[in-house]
C-alpha positions as MATLAB code, in Angstrom:
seq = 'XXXXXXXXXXXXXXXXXXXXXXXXXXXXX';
ca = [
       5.754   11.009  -16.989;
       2.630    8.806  -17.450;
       4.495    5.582  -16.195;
       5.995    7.537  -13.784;
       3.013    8.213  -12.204;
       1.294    4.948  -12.660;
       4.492    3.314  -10.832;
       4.122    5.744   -8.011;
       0.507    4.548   -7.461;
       1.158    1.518   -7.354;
       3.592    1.898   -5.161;
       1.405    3.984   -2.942;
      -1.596    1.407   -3.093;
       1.251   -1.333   -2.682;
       2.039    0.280    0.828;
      -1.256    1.609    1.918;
      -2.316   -2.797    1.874;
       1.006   -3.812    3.578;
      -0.054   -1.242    6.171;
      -3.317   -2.122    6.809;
      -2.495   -5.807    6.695;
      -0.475   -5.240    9.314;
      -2.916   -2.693   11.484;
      -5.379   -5.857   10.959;
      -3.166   -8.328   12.637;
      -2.674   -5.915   15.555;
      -6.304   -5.841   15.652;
      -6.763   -9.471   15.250;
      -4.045   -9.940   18.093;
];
């Protein structure tokens, strides 16, 4: 369950950067 969880976060964190890499270049635009 532990791992489980820590993958999940990651994955969360891992999404929540691509998106605001990408709302940053729309800005930057």
């Amino acid at each position: 369950m532990l791992q489980a969880d820590k993958f999940l976060t990651a994955d969360i964190k891992a999404r929540t950067s691509c998106l605001r890499d990408k709302i940053d270049s729309k800005i930057i635009d």
